[in-house]
N, C-alpha and C positions, 0 to 999 in steps of 0.2 A: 504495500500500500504504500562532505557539497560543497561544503563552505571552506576557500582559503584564509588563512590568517595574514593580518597588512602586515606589510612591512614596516621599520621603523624610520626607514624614508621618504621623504616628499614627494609623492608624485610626479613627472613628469610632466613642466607645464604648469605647474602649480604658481601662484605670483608668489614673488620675493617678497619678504619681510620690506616694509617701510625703511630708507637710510635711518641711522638715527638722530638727530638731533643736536645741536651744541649746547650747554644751558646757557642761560641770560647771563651777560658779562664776563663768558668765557674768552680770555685771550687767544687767538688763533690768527691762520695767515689773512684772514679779514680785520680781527681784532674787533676792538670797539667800535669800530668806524661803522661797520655792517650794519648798527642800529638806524641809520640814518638813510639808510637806501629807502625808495619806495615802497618795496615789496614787502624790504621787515615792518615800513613803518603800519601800512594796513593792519598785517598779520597785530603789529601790538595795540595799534588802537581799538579791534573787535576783540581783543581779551582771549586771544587762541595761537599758539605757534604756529610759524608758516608750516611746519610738515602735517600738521592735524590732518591736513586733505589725504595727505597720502595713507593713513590706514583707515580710510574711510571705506573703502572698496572691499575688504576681508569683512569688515561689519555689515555692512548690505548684503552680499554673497551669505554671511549664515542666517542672516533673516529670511534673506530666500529660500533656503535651504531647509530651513525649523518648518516654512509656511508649506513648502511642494510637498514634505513628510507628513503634515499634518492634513490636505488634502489628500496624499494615497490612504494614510488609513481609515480616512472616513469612507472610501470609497471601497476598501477591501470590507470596511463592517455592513455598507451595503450589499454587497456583493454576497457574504456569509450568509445572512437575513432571508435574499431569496433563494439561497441553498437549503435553508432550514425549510423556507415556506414549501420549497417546490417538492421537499422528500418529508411528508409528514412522521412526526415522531409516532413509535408503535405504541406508545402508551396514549395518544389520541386517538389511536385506531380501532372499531370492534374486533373483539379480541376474537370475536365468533369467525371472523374474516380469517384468521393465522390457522384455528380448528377445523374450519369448513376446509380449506388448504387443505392439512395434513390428513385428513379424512375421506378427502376425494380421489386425493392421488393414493392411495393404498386400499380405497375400493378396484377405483378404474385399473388398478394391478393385479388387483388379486384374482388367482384362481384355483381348484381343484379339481382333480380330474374327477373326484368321489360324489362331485357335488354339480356338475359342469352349468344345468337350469340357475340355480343358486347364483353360481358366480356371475354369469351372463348379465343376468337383471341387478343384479352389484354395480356392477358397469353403469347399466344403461342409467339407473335412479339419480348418480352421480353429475349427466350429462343432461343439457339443454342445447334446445335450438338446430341446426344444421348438424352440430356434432356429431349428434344423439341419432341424428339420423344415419351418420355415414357409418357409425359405430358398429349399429346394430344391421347394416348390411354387410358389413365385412366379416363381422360373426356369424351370419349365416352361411357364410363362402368354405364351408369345409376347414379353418383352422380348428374350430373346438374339433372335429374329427380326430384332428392331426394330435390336439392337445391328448385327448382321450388315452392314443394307441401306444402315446409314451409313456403314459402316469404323469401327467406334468402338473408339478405345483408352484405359481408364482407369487410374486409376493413384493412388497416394494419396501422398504426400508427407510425412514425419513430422517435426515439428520437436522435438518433444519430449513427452514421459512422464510424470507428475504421479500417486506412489500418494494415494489415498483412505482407505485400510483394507485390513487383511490379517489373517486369522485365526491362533490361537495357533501351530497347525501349519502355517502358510502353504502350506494346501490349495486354499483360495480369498480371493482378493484381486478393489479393486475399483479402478480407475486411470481418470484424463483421460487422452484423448492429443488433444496440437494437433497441426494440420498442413493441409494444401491438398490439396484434391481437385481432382483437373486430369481433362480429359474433354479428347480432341481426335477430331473426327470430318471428312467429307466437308465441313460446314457451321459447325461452331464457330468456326473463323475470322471470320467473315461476318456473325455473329450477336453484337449488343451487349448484354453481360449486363444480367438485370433493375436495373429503374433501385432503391437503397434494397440492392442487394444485396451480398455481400462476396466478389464476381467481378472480375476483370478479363480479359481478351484477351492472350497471353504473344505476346511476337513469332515464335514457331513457329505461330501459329495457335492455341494451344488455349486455353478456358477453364478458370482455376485459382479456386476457389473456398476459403473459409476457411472450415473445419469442424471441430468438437471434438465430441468423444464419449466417451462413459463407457462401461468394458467389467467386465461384471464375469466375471470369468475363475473355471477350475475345474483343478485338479487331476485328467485322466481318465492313469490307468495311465501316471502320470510325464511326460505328457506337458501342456501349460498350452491349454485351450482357451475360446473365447468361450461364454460360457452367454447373458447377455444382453446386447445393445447399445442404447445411448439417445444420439440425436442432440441435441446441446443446443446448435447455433446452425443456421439453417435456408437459410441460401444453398445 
């Protein structure tokens, strides 16, 4: 889910320190005399040495500097604020929303071969809308057949719940859920998952695989169900 340390020398480009100064009535190769020029006489009639101009330039430069810093970070606390808004905290969220989640995706998983009617309509209760429809034509196309003649029992594994977005009236919401899909049949045992894949062989025999997916769930008559599902890693 970096940083060099400065050096203890001046940048490159950086202005030069202001000359320094003579005090008042210093002997020098001007001497006393210097007081009487134009330039010093200004500089002492407004009650400032003639170099004052010259560190004037380092003191503007950090005030502008205080003011640009003080601009970014009002603009980063902006910026944070719709980060918060835009990913609402799970403790404003219905909790029933993280349950329906974990609930759904380990019907729509689950199956036994001892049970095959059972499991089927497990499935289907889970699912609304178009889904529900493609669902239960696909289950009719001979894989429970298939499920049957191995002894297959699947089963989904939840590790955890992850909201995406949730609408103002938290009717429908859209959620990750991680977790392991585990399949154990007559032959899964026996069988060495694809080589590249996020399989392993548990020592009961079964194959457990790592799988996330995206649900986007709907509010039907209070009750939270799958509208659409999207696989989004492929073991």
């Amino acid at each position: 889910m970096y940083e060099t340390q400065p050096e203890d020398t001046a940048p490159e480009g950086s202005p030069a320190p202001p000359a320094a100064v003579p005090p008042a009535g210093a002997d020098g190769p001007a001497g006393p005399r210097a007081e009487s020029r134009r330039d010093g006489g200004v500089a002492a009639r407004r009650g400032r040495p003639a170099g004052a101009r010259a560190g004037a330039g380092p003191t503007r430069r950090r005030s502008r500097t205080v003011l640009v810093l003080g601009v970014l970070c009002a603009v980063a606390a902006v910026a944070l604020g719709l980060l918060s808004w835009q990913r609402p905290a799970r403790e404003f969220v219905d909790p029933a929303v993280f349950d329906a989640a974990r609930e759904s995706v380990e019907a729509l998983y689950a199956y036994d071969y001892r049970d095959s009617e059972g499991s089927v309509q497990g499935k289907l209760d889970v699912l609304t809308g178009s889904l529900r429809d493609q669902y239960e034509t696909d289950l009719q196309s001979g894989i429970i057949d298939t499920y049957e003649q191995v002894s297959a029992t699947t089963r989904y594994e939840v590790a955890d719940v992850g909201l995406q977005q949730v609408d103002a009236d938290q009717t429908t919401a859209t959620v990750v859920v991680f977790g392991q899909y585990v399949v154990e049949s007559v032959n899964s045992g026996t069988q060495a998952p694809p080589e590249g894949s996020e399989c392993t062989v548990t020592p009961e025999g079964a194959q457990s695989c790592t799988q996330t997916v995206q649900l986007q769930l709907m509010d039907v008559d209070g009750t939270w169900k799958i509208s659409e599902l999207t696989l989004l890693t492929t073991s």
